[in-house]
Every structure is written in C-alpha cells, then in structure tokens.
C-alpha positions as CSV (number, residue, x, y, z in Angstrom):
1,X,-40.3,-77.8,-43.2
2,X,-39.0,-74.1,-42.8
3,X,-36.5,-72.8,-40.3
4,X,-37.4,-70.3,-38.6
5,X,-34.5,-67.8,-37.7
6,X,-34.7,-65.1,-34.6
7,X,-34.3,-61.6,-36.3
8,X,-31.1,-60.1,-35.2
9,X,-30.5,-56.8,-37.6
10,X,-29.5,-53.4,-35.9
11,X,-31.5,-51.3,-38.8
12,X,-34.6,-51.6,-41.0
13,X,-34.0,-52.9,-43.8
14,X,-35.7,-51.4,-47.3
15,X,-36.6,-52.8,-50.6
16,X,-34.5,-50.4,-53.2
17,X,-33.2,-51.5,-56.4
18,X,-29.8,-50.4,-57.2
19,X,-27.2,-51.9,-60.0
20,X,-23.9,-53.0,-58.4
21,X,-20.2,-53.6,-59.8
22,X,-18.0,-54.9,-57.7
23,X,-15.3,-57.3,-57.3
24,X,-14.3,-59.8,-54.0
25,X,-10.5,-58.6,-53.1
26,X,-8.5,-62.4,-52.7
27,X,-5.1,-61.6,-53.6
28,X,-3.1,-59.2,-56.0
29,X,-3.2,-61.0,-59.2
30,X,-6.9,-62.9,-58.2
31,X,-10.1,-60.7,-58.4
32,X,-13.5,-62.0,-59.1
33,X,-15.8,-59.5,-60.6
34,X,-19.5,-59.5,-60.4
35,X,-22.5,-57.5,-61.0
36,X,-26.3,-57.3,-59.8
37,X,-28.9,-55.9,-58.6
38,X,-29.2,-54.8,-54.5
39,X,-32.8,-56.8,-52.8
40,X,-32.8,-54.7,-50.1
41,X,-30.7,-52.1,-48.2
42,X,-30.3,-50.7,-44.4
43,X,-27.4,-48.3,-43.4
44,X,-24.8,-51.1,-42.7
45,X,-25.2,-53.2,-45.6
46,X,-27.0,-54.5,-48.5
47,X,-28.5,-57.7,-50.2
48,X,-27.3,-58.1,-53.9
49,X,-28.4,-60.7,-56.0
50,X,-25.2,-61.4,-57.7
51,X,-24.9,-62.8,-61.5
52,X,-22.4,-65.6,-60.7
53,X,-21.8,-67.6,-57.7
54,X,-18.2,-68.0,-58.4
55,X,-15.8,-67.0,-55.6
56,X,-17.7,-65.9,-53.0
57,X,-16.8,-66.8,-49.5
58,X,-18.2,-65.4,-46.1
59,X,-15.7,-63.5,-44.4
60,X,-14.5,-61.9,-47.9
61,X,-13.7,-58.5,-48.3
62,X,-15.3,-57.2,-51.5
63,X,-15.1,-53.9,-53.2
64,X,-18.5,-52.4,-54.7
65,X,-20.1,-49.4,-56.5
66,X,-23.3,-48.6,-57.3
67,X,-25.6,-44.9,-58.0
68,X,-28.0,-43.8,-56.1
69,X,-30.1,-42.0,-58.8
70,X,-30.2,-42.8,-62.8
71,X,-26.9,-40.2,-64.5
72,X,-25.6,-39.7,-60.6
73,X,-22.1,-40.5,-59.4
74,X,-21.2,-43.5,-58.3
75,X,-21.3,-44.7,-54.5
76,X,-17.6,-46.3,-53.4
77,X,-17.6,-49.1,-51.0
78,X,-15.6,-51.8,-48.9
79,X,-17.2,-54.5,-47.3
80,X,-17.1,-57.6,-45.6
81,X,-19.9,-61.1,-46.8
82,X,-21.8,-61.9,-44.4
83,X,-23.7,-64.8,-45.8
84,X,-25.0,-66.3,-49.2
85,X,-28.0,-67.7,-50.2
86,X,-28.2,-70.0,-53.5
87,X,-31.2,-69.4,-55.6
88,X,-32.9,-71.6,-57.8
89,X,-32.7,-69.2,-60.7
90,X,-30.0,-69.7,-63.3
91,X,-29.7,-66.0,-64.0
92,X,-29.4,-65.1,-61.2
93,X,-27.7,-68.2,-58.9
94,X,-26.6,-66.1,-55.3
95,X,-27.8,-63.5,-53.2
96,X,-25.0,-61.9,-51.3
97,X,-25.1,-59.9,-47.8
98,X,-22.7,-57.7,-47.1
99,X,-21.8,-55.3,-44.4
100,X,-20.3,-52.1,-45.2
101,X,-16.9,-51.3,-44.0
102,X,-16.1,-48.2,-45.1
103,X,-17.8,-45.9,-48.0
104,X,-17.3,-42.5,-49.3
105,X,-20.3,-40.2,-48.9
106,X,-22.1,-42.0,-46.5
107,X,-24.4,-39.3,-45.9
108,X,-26.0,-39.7,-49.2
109,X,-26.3,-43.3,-48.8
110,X,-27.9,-42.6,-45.2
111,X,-30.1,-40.2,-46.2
112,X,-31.4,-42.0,-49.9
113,X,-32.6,-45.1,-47.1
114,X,-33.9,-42.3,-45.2
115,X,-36.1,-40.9,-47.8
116,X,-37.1,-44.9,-48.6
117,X,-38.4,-45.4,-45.1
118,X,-40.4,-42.4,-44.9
119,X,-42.1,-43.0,-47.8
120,X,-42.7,-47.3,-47.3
C-alpha cells in the first residue's frame, strides 16, 4: 500500500544533478560532514542524496556548497532539513530536503533553474 501525499511545494521543482559538500552546524566543536549528489532543485531548496545518514535531524541548520557549471565557482549556502528519506541503497542510504536560508548569488542559482525549466 502507498501513501498518497497532497502536493504542497511553492515552486517547480527540476531534475539537475549537482555535487554537494556540506556539513550540518550542531555545536562548535560537533560538525558532521557529508557529500552527494542534488535529485532535484527549485528556487527554495534542493533534494540531495547524501552519502551517510549519520547526524541528520529535521529542523537542522546545515551549511552546503555546490557549482553550477563543471570549473565554475562554488555556490554558498545555509539551510534548514526539512525531511529525510532512507533509501534502500547502501551507497547512498538518505535523501535529504532542505530549504534554503540564505545563499550568496542567488541570481545565478535562480536563473541556472530557470534555464532548466525552459528547456524540460
């Protein structure tokens, strides 16, 4: 049997593979790193599939970075989990949404999704 949830997002959401280093701020001396890969991405937030499932907690401030383009700068971010998911792969055990907070150049970020919906 399947739940079946109402959809409740503000923005489209679009399929965009990005890599992702970030790390979920707990405390001074206590920061869990992870990497991954983003699922999808609208212009409040992102799905990554993280690489660990260590740490994470909804309601957790995390700190992320990721490029937009291959040799490009990279893309600063705060944000806040929303949910997780557990997958079944051992690889890859969580994927992660989170809800951006604040990020520097958030024009290119907008405008990258922009391009992606245009094009899909």
């Amino acid at each position: 049997m399947t739940a079946e949830f109402p959809e409740n997002r503000r923005f489209k959401r679009v399929p965009l593979t990005l890599l992702v280093k970030g790390r979920c701020l707990e405390t001074l001396f206590r920061r869990h790193l992870f990497q991954g890969k983003t699922r999808d991405v609208s212009y409040e937030g992102l799905c990554i599939k993280v690489d660990s499932s260590n740490g994470f907690k909804v309601g957790q401030k995390v700190k992320i970075k990721t490029r937009l383009y291959p040799g490009d700068f990279f893309l600063k971010a705060l944000g806040r989990v929303c949910w997780i998911q557990g997958l079944h792969d051992p690889e890859w055990p969580v994927n992660m949404g989170v809800k951006l907070t604040n990020m520097r150049c958030y024009g290119l970020w907008v405008e990258r999704i922009e391009n992606k919906i245009i094009l899909s």
